[in-house]
N, C-alpha and C positions, 0 to 999 in steps of 0.2 A: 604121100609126100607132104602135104599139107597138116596133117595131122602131126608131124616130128618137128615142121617149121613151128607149130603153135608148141609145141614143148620148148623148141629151143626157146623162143622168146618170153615162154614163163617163167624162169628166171630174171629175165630182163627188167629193168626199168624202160620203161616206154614214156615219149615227150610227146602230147599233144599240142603241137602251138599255133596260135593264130595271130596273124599281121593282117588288119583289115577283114578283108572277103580271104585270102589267102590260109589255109587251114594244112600243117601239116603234119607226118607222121614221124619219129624217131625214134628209132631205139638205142640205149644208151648200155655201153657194156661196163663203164664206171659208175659207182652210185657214189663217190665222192667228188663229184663235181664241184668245183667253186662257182664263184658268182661270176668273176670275170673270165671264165672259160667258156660259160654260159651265154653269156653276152657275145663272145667272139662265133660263138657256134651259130648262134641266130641270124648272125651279120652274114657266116658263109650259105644258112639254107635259106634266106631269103635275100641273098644278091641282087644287086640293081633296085629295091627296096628300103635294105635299108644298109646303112653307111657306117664308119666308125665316128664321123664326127653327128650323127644323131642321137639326140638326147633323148634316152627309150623308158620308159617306166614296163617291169615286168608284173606280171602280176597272177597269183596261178587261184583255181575254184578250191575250193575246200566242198569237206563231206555235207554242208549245206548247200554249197552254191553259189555263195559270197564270192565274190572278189578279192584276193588277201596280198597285198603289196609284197614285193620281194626287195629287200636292197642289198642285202649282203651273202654272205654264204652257209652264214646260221638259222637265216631265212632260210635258202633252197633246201638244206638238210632236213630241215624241220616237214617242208613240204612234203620231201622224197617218201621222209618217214608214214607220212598219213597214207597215201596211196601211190600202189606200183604204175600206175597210170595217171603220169601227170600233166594237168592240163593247164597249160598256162596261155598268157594272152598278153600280142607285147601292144604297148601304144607308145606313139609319137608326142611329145611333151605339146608340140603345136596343137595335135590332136586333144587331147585332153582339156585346153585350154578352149578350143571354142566345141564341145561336145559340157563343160562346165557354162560357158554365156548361154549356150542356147536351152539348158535347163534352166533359165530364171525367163518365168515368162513375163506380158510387159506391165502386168501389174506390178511385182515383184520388183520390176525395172524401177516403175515408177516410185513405189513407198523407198529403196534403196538410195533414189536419185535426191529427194526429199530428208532422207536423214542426212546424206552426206550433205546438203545446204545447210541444214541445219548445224551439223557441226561446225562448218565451214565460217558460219554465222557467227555460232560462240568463241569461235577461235579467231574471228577478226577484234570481237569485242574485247576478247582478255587483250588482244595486242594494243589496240587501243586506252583501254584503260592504263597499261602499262607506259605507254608511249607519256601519256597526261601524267600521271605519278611520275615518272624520271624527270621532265622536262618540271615538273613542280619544286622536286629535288631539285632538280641544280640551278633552281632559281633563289630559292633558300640556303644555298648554298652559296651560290656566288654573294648572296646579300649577308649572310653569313662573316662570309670574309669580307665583304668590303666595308661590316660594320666592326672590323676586327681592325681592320688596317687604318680606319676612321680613328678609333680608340687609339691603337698603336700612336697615330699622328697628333691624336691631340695630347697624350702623352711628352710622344717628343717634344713638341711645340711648347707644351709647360716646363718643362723642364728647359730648353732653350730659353723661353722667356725668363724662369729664375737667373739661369746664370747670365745671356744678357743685362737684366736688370741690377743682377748686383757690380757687376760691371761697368753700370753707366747713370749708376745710383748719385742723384746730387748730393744727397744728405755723407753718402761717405766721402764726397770731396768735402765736404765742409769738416768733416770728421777726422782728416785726414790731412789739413791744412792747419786744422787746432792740433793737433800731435797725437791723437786718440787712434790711431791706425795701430794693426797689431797687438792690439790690447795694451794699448799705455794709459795711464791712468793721466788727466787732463789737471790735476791738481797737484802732481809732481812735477819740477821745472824737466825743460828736456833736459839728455844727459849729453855735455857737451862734447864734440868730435876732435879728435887733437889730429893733424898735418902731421903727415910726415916727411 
């Protein structure tokens, strides 16, 4: 009997998966599985584990041994394709993220902690610098225009003084009292006004 069970499932794809310490066995009688059917199946054979609202990275061995990330369904195909015994391995994005801290040891902490100052550094100075250039500009700016509107006024103010001055010219009340106003020639008698 055991010997017709190992026939039947030679055919079969077979899922080896791992959650943790949790290791289990599958056999799959679709080899078209997608990616999100995949996901759902994992969620039913390790219930109370894991959840639909967890965020799972899958990830199956390849013919070396590697680790080779799954995200899609052209992924798993590709997978299926290499071997009828597939071994995958799911992790928890929480997981990954302090299994990723605690491979930097605290050397590595340190020269890390040291460049980020460093940048940190260069990026206060450019802001700085910039801060000093804007605030240079709109001081040049402001003086800019207020040597603009200086001009503008003294402008006006000339021009106001001509025309005030011709306006309140003595020399044309005397000019203009002798009959020379208008362009009258002062050598010709005036021309006399007749009443009507």
């Amino acid at each position: 009997m055991d010997i017709k069970s190992e026939l039947d499932l030679s055919g079969k794809l077979i899922i080896k998966v791992q959650l943790g310490d949790d290791i289990r066995r599958i056999p799959i009688h679709n080899e078209s599985i997608t990616y999100d059917e995949l996901v759902l199946m994992m969620q039913r054979v390790f219930r109370g584990k894991l959840t639909a609202n967890d965020d799972i990275v899958i990830k199956y061995k390849d013919e070396d041994g590697d680790l080779i990330t799954i995200f899609e369904s052209n992924d798993l195909a590709f997978a299926i394709q290499c071997s009828r015994i597939l071994k995958l391995q799911i992790f928890l994005n929480s997981d990954i993220i302090k299994s990723d801290s605690c491979a930097l040891n605290s050397n590595e902490v340190s020269k890390l902690k040291k460049q980020l100052r460093t940048i940190r550094d260069e990026v206060n100075k450019l802001l700085d610098s910039i801060d000093t250039t804007e605030h240079k500009c709109r001081n040049v700016t402001h003086q800019d225009q207020g040597d603009a509107a200086n001009a503008d006024n003294s402008q006006a103010s000339t021009s106001l003084n001509k025309v005030n001055s011709s306006e309140f010219d003595p020399l044309q009340e005397k000019n203009q009292k002798n009959g020379t106003e208008d362009g009258k020639d002062p050598s010709k008698p005036p021309t006399p006004q007749v009443n009507r």
